[in-house]
Structure formats: structure tokens, C-alpha cells
C-alpha positions in Angstrom: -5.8 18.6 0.9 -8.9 16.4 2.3 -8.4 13.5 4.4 -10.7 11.7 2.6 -10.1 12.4 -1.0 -12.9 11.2 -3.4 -14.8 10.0 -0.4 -18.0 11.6 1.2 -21.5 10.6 1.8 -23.2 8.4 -0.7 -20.0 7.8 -2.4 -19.5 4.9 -0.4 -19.6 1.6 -2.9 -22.5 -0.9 -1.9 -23.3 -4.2 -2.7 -21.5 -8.1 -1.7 -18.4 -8.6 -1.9 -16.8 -10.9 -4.4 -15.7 -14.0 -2.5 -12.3 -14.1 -1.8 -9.7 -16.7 -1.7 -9.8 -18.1 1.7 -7.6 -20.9 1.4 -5.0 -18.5 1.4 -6.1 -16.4 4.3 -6.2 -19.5 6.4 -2.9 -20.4 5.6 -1.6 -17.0 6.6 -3.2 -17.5 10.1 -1.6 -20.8 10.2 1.5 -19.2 10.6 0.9 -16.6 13.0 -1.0 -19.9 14.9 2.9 -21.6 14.3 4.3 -19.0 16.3 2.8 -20.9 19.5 3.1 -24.9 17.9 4.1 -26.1 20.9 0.9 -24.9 22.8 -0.9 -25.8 19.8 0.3 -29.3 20.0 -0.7 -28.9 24.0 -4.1 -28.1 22.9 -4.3 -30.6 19.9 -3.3 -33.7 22.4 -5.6 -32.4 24.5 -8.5 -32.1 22.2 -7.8 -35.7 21.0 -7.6 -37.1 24.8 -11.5 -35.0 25.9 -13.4 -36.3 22.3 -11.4 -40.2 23.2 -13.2 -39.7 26.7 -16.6 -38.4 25.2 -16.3 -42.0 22.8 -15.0 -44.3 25.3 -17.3 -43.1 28.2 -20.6 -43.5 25.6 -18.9 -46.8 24.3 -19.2 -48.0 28.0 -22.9 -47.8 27.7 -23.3 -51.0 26.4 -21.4 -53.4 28.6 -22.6 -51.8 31.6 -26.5 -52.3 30.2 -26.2 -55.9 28.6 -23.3 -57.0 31.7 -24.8 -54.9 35.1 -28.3 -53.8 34.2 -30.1 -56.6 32.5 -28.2 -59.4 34.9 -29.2 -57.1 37.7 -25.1 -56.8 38.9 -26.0 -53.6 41.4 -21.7 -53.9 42.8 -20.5 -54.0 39.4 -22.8 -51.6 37.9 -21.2 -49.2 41.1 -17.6 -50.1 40.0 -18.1 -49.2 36.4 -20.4 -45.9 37.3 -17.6 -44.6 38.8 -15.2 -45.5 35.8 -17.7 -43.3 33.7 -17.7 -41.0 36.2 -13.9 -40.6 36.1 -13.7 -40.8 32.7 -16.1 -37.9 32.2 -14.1 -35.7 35.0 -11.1 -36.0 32.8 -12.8 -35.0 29.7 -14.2 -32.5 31.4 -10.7 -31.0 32.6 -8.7 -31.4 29.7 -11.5 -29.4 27.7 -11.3 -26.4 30.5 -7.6 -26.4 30.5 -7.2 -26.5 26.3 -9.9 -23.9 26.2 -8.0 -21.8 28.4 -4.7 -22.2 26.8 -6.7 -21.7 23.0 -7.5 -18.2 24.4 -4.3 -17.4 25.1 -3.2 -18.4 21.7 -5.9 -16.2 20.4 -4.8 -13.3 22.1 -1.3 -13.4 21.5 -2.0 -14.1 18.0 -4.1 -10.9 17.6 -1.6 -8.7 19.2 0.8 -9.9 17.1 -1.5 -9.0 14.4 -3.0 -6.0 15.7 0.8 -4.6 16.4 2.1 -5.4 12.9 -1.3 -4.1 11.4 -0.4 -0.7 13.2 3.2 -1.0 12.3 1.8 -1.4 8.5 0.0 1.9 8.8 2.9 3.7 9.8 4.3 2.8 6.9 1.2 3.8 4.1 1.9 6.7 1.8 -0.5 9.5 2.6 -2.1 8.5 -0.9 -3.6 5.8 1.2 -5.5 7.7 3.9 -6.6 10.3 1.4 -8.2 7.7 -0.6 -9.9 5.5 2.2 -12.6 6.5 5.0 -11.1 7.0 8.5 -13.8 5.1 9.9 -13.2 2.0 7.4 -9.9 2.0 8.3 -10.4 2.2 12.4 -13.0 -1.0 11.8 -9.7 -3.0 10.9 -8.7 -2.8 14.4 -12.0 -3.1 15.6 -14.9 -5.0 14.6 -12.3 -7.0 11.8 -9.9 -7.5 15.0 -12.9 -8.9 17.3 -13.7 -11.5 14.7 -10.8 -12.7 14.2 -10.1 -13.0 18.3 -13.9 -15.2 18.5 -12.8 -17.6 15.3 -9.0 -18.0 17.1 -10.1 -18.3 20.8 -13.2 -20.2 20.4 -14.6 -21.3 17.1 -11.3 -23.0 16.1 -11.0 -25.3 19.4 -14.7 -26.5 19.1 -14.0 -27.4 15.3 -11.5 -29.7 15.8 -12.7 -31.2 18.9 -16.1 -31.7 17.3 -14.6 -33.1 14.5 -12.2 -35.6 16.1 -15.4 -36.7 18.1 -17.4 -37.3 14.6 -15.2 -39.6 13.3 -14.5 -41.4 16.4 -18.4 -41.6 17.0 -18.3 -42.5 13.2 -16.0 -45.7 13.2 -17.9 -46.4 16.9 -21.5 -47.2 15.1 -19.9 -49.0 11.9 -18.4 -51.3 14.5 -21.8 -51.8 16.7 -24.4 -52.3 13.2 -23.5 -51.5 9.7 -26.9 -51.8 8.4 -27.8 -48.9 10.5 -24.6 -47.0 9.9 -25.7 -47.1 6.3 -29.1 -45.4 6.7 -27.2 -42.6 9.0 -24.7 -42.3 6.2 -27.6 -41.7 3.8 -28.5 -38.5 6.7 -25.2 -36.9 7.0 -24.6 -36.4 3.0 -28.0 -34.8 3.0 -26.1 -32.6 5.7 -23.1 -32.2 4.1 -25.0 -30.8 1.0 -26.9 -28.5 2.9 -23.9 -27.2 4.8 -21.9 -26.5 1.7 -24.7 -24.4 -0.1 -25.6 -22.8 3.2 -22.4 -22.2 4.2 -20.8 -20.7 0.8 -23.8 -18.2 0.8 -22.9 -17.3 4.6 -19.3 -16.6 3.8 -20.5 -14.1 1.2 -22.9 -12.0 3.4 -20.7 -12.2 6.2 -18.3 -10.0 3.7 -21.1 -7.6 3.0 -21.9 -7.4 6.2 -18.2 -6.6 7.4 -18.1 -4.5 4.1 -20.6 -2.2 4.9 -20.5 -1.8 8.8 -16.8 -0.4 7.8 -19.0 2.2 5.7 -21.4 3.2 8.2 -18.6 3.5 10.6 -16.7 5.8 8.1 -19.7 7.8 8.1 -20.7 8.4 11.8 -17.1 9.4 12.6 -17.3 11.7 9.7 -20.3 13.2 10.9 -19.2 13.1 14.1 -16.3 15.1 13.3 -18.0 17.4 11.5 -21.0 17.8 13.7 -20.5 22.2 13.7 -20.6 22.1 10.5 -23.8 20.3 10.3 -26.2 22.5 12.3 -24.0 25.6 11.2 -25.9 24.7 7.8 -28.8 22.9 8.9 -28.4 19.7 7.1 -29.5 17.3 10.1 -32.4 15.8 7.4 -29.8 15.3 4.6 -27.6 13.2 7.0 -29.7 11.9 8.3 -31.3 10.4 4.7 -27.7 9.5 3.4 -26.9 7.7 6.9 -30.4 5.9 6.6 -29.1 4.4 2.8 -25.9 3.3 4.5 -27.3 1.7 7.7 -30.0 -0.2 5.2 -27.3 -1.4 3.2 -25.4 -2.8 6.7 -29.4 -3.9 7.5 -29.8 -6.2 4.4 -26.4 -7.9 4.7 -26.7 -8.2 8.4 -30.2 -9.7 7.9 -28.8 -12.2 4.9 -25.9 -13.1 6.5 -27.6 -13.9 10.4 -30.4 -15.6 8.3 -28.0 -18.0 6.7 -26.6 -18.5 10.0 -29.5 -19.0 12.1 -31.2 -21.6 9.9 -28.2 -23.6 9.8 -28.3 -25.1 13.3 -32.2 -25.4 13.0 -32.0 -27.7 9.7 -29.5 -29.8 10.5 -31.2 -30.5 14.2 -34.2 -31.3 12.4 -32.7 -33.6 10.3 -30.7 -35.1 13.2 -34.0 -35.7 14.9 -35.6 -37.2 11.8 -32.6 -39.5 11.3 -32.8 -40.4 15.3 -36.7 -41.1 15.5 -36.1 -43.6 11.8 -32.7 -45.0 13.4 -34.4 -46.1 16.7 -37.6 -47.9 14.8 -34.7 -49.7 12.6 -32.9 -50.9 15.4 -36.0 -51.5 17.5 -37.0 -53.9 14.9 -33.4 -55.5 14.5 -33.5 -56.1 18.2 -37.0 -57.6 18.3 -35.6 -59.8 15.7 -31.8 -61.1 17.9 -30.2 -59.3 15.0 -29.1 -56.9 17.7 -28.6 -56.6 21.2 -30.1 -53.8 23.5 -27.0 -52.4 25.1 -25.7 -52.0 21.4 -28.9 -50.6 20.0 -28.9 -47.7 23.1 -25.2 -46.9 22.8 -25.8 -46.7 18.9 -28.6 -44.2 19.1 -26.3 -42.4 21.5 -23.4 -42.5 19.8 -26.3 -41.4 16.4 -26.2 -38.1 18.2 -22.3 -37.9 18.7 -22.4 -37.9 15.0 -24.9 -35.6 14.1 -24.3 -33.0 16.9 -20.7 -32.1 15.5 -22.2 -31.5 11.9 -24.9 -29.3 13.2 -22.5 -27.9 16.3 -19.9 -27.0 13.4 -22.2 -25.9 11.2 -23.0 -22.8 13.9 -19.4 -22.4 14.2 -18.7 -21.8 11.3 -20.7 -19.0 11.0 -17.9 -17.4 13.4 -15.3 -18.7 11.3 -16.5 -17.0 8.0 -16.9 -13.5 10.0 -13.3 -14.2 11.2 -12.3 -15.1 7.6 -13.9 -12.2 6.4 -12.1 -9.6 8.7 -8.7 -11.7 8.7 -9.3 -11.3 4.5 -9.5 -7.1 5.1 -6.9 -6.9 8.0 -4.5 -8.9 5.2 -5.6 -6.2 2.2 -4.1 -3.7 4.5 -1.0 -5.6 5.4 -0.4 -6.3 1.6 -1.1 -3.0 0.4 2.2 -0.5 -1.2 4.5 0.4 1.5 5.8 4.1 0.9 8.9 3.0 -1.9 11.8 4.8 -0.5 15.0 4.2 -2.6 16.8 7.2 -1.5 20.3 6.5 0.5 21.6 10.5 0.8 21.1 10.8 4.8 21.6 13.2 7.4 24.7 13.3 10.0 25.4 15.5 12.8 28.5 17.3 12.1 31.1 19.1 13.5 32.7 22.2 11.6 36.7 22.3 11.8 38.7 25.4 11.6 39.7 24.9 8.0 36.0 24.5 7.0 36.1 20.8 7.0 33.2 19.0 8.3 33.2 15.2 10.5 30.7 13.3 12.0 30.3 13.6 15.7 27.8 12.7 18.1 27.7 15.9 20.2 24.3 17.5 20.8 25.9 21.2 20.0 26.6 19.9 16.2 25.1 20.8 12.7 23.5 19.0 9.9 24.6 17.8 6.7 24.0 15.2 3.9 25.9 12.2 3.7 26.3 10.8 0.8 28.4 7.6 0.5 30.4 6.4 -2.4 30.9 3.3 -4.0 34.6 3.1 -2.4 33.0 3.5 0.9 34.0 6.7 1.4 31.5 9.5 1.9 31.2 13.0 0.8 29.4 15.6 3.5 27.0 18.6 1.8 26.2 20.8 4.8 22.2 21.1 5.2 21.6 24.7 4.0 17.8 24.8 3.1 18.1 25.4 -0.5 15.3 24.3 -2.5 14.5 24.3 -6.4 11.8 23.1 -8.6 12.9 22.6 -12.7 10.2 21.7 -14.8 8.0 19.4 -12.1 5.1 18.0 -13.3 2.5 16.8 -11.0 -1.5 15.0 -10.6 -3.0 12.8 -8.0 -4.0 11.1 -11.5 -1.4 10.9 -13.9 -3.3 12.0 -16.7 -4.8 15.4 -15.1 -1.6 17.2 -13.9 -2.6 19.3 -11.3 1.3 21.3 -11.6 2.7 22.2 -14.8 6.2 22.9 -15.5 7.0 24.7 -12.1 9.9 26.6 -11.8 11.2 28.2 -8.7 14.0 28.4 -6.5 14.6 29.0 -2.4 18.1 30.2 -1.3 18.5 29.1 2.1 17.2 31.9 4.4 14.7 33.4 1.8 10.3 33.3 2.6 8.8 32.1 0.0 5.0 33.0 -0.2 2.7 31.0 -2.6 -0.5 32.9 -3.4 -3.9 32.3 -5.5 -6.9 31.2 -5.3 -8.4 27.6 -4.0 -7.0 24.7 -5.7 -4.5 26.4 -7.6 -1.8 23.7 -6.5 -0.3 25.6 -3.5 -0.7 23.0 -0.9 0.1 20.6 -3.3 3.8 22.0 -3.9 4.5 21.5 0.1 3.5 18.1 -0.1 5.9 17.5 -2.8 8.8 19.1 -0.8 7.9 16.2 1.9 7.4 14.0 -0.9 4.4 13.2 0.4 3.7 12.9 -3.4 6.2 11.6 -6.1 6.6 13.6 -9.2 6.0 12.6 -12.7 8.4 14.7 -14.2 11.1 17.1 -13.6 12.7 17.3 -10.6 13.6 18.3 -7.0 16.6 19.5 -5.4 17.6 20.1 -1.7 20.9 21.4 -1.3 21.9 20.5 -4.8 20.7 16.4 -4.4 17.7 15.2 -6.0 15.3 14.8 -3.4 14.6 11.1 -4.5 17.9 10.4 -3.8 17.6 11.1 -0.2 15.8 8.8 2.7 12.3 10.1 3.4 12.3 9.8 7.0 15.9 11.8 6.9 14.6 14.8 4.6 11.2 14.9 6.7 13.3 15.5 9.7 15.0 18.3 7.8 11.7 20.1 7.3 8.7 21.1 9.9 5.2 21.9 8.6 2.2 23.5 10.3 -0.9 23.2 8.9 -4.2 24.8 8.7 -5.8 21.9 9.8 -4.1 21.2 13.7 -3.9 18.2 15.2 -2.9 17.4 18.8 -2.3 14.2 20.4 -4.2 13.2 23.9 -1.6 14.2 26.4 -0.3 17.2 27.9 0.8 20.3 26.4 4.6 19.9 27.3 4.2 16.2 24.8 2.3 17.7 22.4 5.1 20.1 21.9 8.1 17.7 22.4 6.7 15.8 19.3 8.2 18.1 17.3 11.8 17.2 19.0 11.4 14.1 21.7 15.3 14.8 23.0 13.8 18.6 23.8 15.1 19.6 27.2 12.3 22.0 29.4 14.5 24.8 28.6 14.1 24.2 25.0 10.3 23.9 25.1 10.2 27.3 26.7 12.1 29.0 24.6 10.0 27.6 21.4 6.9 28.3 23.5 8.1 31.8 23.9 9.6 32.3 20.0 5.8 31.3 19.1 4.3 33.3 21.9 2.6 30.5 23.3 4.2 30.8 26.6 1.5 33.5 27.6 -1.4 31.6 27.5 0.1 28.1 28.5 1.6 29.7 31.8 -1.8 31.1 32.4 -3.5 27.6 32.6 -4.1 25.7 36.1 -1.5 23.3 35.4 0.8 25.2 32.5 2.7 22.7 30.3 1.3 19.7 32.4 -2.2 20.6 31.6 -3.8 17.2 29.7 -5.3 17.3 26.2 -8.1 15.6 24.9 -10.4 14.8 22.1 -7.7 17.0 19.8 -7.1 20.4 21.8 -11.2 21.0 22.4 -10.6 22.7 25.7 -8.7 25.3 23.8 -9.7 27.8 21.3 -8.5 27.5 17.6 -5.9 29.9 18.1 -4.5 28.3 21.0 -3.6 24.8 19.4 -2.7 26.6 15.9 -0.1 28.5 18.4 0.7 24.7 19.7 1.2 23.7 16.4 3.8 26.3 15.9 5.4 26.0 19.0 5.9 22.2 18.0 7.6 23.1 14.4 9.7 26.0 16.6 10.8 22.9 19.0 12.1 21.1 15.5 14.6 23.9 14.8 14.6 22.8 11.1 16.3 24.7 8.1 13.2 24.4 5.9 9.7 25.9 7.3 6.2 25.2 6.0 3.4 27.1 6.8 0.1 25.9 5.2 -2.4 28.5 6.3 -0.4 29.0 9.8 -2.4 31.9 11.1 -5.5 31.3 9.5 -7.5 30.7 12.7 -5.7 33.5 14.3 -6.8 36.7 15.1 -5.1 39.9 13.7 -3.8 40.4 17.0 -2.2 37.2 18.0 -1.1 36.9 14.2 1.2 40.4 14.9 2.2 38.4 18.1 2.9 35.6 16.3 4.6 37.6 13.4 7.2 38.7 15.8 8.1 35.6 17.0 8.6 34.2 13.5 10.4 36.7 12.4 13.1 35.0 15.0 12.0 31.4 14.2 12.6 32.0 10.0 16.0 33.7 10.5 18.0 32.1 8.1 15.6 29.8 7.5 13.8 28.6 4.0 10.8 29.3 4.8 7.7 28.3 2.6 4.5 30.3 3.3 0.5 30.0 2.1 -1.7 32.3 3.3 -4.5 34.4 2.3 -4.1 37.2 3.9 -2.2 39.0 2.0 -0.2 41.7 4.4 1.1 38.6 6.1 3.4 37.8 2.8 4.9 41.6 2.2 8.0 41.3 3.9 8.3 37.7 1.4 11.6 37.8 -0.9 9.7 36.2 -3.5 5.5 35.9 -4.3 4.7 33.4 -6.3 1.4 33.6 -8.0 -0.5 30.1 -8.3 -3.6 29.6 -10.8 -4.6 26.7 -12.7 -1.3 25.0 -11.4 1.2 27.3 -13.0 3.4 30.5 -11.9 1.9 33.5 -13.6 3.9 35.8 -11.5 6.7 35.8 -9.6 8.4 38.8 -7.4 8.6 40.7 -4.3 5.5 43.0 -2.7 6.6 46.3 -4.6 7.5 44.5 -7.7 3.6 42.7 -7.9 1.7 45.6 -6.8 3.8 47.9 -9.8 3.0 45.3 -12.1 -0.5 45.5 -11.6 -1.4 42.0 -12.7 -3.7 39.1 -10.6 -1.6 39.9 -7.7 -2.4 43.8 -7.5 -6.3 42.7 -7.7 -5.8 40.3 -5.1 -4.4 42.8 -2.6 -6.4 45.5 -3.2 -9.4 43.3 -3.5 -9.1 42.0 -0.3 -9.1 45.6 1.3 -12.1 46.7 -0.7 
């Protein structure tokens, strides 16, 4: 299965996105914000207390001009300098100390989000990571993440203060002159207009622009991942050309949406300027005439800017706060999107096996496994966990109407290897999954142990089962955790004994540090063999009932595969055991081969039983050594 189904280069959709409803994405934020109301109320009082100072100390202007300046009153001009001066200082304060506590805020709000965002991925069907970009998804809790951090911790704090401090400054200048207050009226709708259309068309872009760096991100890691494979076929220019398309897609929204934002701030200073130079001449005039005073007509023209400033200062904010909405608006579709639907209540128990052939529950770690299945009474009825698996009639397609399994019968008796053969695609892979229920059916149905499968809890049947793939995958950490995953309670005895029933043991003792020696960047200072071995070592660890092996020994040699051979000869001792592979002689000793194509079971038997029957299985085998 790819990790990325039905994604690749150039299939990457382009273009804005549709505005979405923000409304609702700010009220969601409100309550993560409501977690901390009590500092928010902190930080609101404060705000209200530094844009009071900001008025009363530019109020002051005009009784110290027409009372101390003009009468030439040097002691009380002194006295109420340093009233300013104080007045300032505490504006000053209160704005360092509610900034600082907004930031806190901000980042306990994004951990909270960035924790429950992780938790929601944990709890995604595999349906949802097959169908969307790694890279996408990483820029979530990235780029999406950072915006969202720079709207809470800053952007938000400046809004409201500059807000507060336009319609104090605002009922200020209607009190000094209301002729005048009329004409800067006139100025801020003209503002208010321009923000609106500006700021709409900002919001959109921003979302392209968030859009599409998710794609180019998707991309790079994919090529980055796949770099081997690249220069293996020498497709550097065709990369390179389909990277090019994405990164000018991320260029034109980028451009669009920073050139909304940057001539924002520009315009409305302009106009502010405009507004100032036509506001000064009026009130010039008025003065000339008595109809004002001077100390009024200088506070006014400062108090002109403590107007204008928080249009044109919230205008460049709110560039911020539309990048924030915008990643706030994908971190959300994440959070709202299908949790894996687990209805299932059969579970699994540790049990105890009495001399009669009873079972109980106990909490011992020397006891068994079996099903619990619990009655309407209350009472429950124990199954022990055998491994028996049947398919009747299941029907199965990643799109309902193109079934990619058709009518599959087959069964597993606990202890029996079961080998799935056939060519690419035929549905092999695809008949694990369903085991896991990674994948729900569309018809038929699934037993374990005689219980539908959809009757038991996912998380309870998954821990029944353990599944190498062909495709390994090891954690950054050392060797000894990376094994241990498969069973965190393992003891160090335990890990050796699975290390040695997969024969990794050899070549773990053989490194500097053994089972303390750290991995990175996925295994990469081992060879493929190596962390396939891991990888089996880790399902050994599990001790399950039910085995999967998808293409176990695929990046094996032939020697290490005998090795390994040996060992699971052990491990699948009466265990189910499930096996792909496409080597052939690694299937013989199978008690059933199933042959896969076109996602039906065209044969079905035993090694000597195939090869007499000289069907697609015989041309397979002998193919392979021709």
C-alpha cells in the first residue's frame, strides 16, 4: 500500500481557496483563550488602564499649553511634566507586563492545541494518511502552528489595545471641536472601506498562500525521502520542473497575499497624513477666528493621530490575524475530521486456565489470552485467543464501487502458515489490512476465533496480531526501544530471547554499544537487512497468536533469510501465521497457498498439491527459477 495514495507530483490541487467561515473559527479559539479567563481579564484590565494613560496623558496637552505655556507658569509647567511623565511610566509598564502575560496565554493555548491536534492523529484511520501528503500534514504543526502562536501572542493584544485607544481618542476630539470631528469622520469611513475590500482579499490569499506552502512542503519531503530513487533514474530535471510549478503556485499567492498586506499600512498612512495636513488648516483657521483655542487645536491634531494610527496599526495586524485564521481554519479541518468508528466491545483479558478447563481473569504476568465478551446480565462469557481466522464471502475497494476483493473465502486454523501469492496488486496486502481492520468491509464478513471481527475493540484485536512489513520503520532511539515497541512491559531477558528467535542478536551484539546503540533518521546507519531483522525482532517481542508478514525477507539476502527461516520456524509454532512473499521457496513448507489475481482465489493448496496441478502457481515457481 502507498503512503500517499492518489498523491504524487503534479497531482497536487492548485488555485485559492474558497473563504471559509471564520466567525466560527474565532469562536473555537475563544474557548481554548477561556481556558486562561482569568489572565485574560488580567490582560483586558490592563489593556484598558495603558490606552486610558495614552488618552489622559495626550488630553493633558491642553491645559498644560493654554494654563503653563502661554502664561509663562515655568513651576507649574514642572509639576504637571512630571504628572505626564508618571502617567506615561505606567502606561508604559502595564503594556510590558500584559504583553508578557498575552504570550504566555498564547503558548499555553498552542500546546494545548498542538497536544490535542497530535492526540487527533492518533486517532485517524489509515484511510486518512494514505489519502493526504505527509508533508501537508507535518505543516499543521508547523507553519499553521506558528501562525496561530504570532495572531494569539501578539496580534490579538495590539488589536484590542489599539482599538480601546480609537474610541477613547474618538469621544476625546468630539468633546474638544465637533466641526473638526466631522471632517475626520468623513476620513476614517474612507478607511474603513478600504480596509474591508483590502482586507477580505488578504484573508483569501493568505489561504492560498498557506494552501500551497502545505504542497510544496508535501513535495520536498517526498523528494527528500526518495532522493535514491531519483538519481538511481536520473530524473533530477523532471523534479526539478514539477517542484518549479509548485513553488510558483506558493510564489503567486505569497506575492498576492504580501501585496495586499503591504499596501495596507501605506494607504491608510497616506490618508492619515492627508486628513492631518486638511485638519490642521481647519483648525488653524477656527483658531485665527476665537472659535478655538490653541491648547485644544494641538491636543486635537494629536489626538487626530490617536485615531488614525489604530485604523492603519490594525489594519497591519490584521494581516497576522488572517494568516492565523487561515492555519487555525486547517488545524480545525484536522481536528473535525472522522475518528476511526470503533463499535466493537468483545475485548481481551488475561486469563488463568483451572484444572477442569475453566478459564478466570487474573492479573498475573504468566497468564493467557482470551475474549471477553460481556452479556446483557453482566455476566461474561470467556473464548480463549486461539488465532483462528476466516474470510466468507468479503467484499472489498478503497472505492466502493471498484471492489478490489471479490467473494474471498478462506480459513486459518490456529497454528497453520498461510501464504498469499500473485502478482502486484492482486489484493494480497490488502487482505492483511483487513485482518487489522485497517480497512472495513463492504460485505461479508470476518471471524477471529468464532466472533465477528467488528464486534471486537480495534485497539484489543491489533494487540492480538503483529505485522512486519516490507516497508520498515524505526523510531529515533536505541535499538533495545525500537524493539520494546513491540511489548513496552518486555524485560531485557525477553528482548534477547526475541533478538535471538529472529537472529538479530549477532549483529546487535557486534555493535559498539549493542542494544544501547542510538538510531536515527529511520535505521540509516544500518543496512536494509539489519532493520527488516529489527522489525522482526519487534513482532517476535509481541508474542502474538496471529503473525503477518508483508514481504518480511524481501530485503534480505538468501543467507540471512535461511537464518531468519530458522528462527521463525520457532516464532510461528502454533502460531496463525499470514505470509506474502515473492520468493517462492520461502512459502513450501505453507499449509495452505493461496493464489491471488484480479482480487480473487484461483487456487488454493499446499506446495505439492499446486505444482501437480500445474496451473498459475506451477508457472510462477518454475518461472522464477528459469
Amino acid at each position: 500500500m502507498s503512503n500517499q495514495r492518489g498523491v504524487g507530483p503534479g497531482r497536487v490541487g492548485h488555485g485559492f481557496l474558497k473563504p471559509k467561515d471564520s466567525k466560527r473559527t474565532i469562536n473555537r479559539l475563544l474557548k481554548y483563550l477561556g481556558i486562561n479567563r482569568f489572565k485574560l481579564f488580567v490582560v483586558v484590565l490592563m489593556i484598558i488602564l495603558a490606552s486610558l494613560t495614552s488618552i489622559i496623558g495626550t488630553s493633558l496637552m491642553r491645559p498644560i499649553i493654554n494654563d503653563y505655556i502661554v502664561p509663562n507658569d515655568l513651576d507649574g509647567l514642572f509639576r504637571m511634566l512630571l504628572i505626564l511623565f508618571g502617567i506615561y511610566l505606567l502606561g508604559a509598564t502595564l503594556t510590558y507586563i500584559y504583553s508578557r502575560i498575552m504570550v504566555n496565554i498564547a503558548q499555553s493555548v498552542v500546546t494545548l492545541i498542538r497536544e490535542e491536534l497530535f492526540h487527533k492523529m492518533q486517532m485517524l484511520p489509515i484511510k486518512y494518511f494514505d489519502t493526504n501528503q505527509h508533508g501537508d500534514l507535518m505543516s499543521r504543526f508547523t507553519n499553521d502552528i506558528d501562525n496561530v502562536t504570532q495572531m494569539l501572542g501578539n496580534s490579538l493584544a495590539n488589536i484590542i489595545s489599539q482599538s480601546l485607544t480609537f474610541v477613547g481618542a474618538l469621544a476625546m476630539i468630539i468633546y474638544l471641536n465637533l466641526t473638526l470631528t466631522l471632517i475626520k469622520v468623513a476620513s476614517l469611513v474612507l478607511m474603513f472601506i478600504l480596509v474591508r475590500f483590502i482586507g477580505k482579499k488578504s484573508q483569501e490569499n493568505y489561504r492560498a498562500q498557506q494552501k500551497n506552502l502545505g504542497a510544496v512542503n508535501g513535495y520536498i519531503e517526498e523528494m527528500i525521502t526518495g532522493q535514491k530513487v531519483v538519481k538511481i533514474f536520473t530524473h533530477e530535471e523532471k523534479v526539478i520542473e514539477d517542484f518549479a510549478v509548485l513553488n510558483e503556485d506558493l510564489r503567486s499567492a505569497s506575492t498576492n497575499a504580501e501585496t495586499f498586506a503591504g499596501v495596507m499600512m501605506p494607504l491608510m498612512g497616506n490618508i492619515s497624513h492627508i486628513m492631518y495636513a486638511i485638519l490642521a488648516c481647519v483648525g488653524g483657521i477656527l483658531t485665527i477666528k476665537g472659535m478655538f483655542d490653541v491648547g485644544g487645536l494641538i491636543t486635537f491634531l494629536q489626538l487626530n493621530r490617536m485615531v488614525s494610527n489604530p485604523i492603519t496599526m490594525i489594519s497591519q495586524q490584521l494581516n497576522v490575524i488572517y494568516a492565523g485564521l487561515a492555519g487555525a481554519e486547517r488545524i480545525f479541518e484536522m481536528m473535525d475530521e472522522n475518528v476511526e468508528i470503533d463499535n466493537g466491545k468483545v475485548t481481551l483479558t488475561p486469563v488463568i486456565k483451572n484444572e477442569d478447563g475453566s478459564m478466570e481473569i487474573c492479573q498475573d504476568n504468566t497468564c493467557s489470552w482470551a475474549w471477553k465478551q460481556v452479556n446483557e446480565d453482566g455476566s461474561y462469557v470467556l473464548t480463549k485467543l486461539k488465532g483462528d481466522v476466516r474470510f466468507v464471502d468479503v467484499v472489498f475497494g478503497y472505492n466502493e464501487d471498484e471492489p478490489v476483493l471479490k467473494k474471498i473465502n478462506l480459513f486459518a486454523k490456529p497454528g497453520q502458515k498461510i501464504a498469499f501469492v500473485g502478482k502486484t496488486g492482486a489484493g494480497k496486502t490488502t487482505i492483511t489490512n483487513l485482518i487489522n481492520r485497517f480497512y472495513d468491509i463492504q460485505s461479508g464478513v470476518i471471524t477471529y476465533d468464532g466472533i465477528d471481527i467488528k464486534d471486537i475493540k480495534k485497539d484489543d484485536l491489533r494487540r492480538s496480531l503483529a505485522m512486519v512489513l516490507q516497508d520498515t520503520h524505526l523510531f529515533t532511539g536505541t535499538i533495545a526501544e525500537n524493539i520494546r515497541f513491540g511489548n513496552l512491559n518486555a524485560s531485557d531477558k525477553e528482548m534477547i530471547e526475541a533478538s535471538k528467535l529472529a537472529n538479530s542478536y549477532s549483529f546487535i551484539s557486534r555493535l559498539p554499544e549493542g542494544f544501547n546503540t542510538v538510531l536515527t533518521n529511520d535505521g540509516e546507519n544500518l543496512s536494509q537487512g539489519q532493520r527488516q531483522l529489527l522489525a522482526i525482532t519487534r513482532a517476535a517481542i509481541a508474542n502474538p497468536p496471529v503473525l503477518i508478514l508483508d514481504e518480511a525477507t524481501s530485503s534480505i539476502d538468501t543467507r540471512t533469510e535461511k537464518l531468519i527461516e530458522k528462527g521463525m520456524d520457532s516464532l510461528m509454532e502454533n502460531r496463525t501465521v499470514f505470509v506474502i512473499a515473492h520468493r517462492l521457496s520461502t512459502v513450501k513448507n505453507a499449509k495452505a497457498i493461496l493464489v491471488i489475481e484480479d482480487g480473487k482465489i484461483i487456487e488454493r493448496g499446499d506446495h505439492n498439491e499446486l505444482m501437480q496441478l500445474e496451473g498459475r502457481y506451477h508457472g510462477l515457481y518454475t518461472g522464477m527459477f528459469k
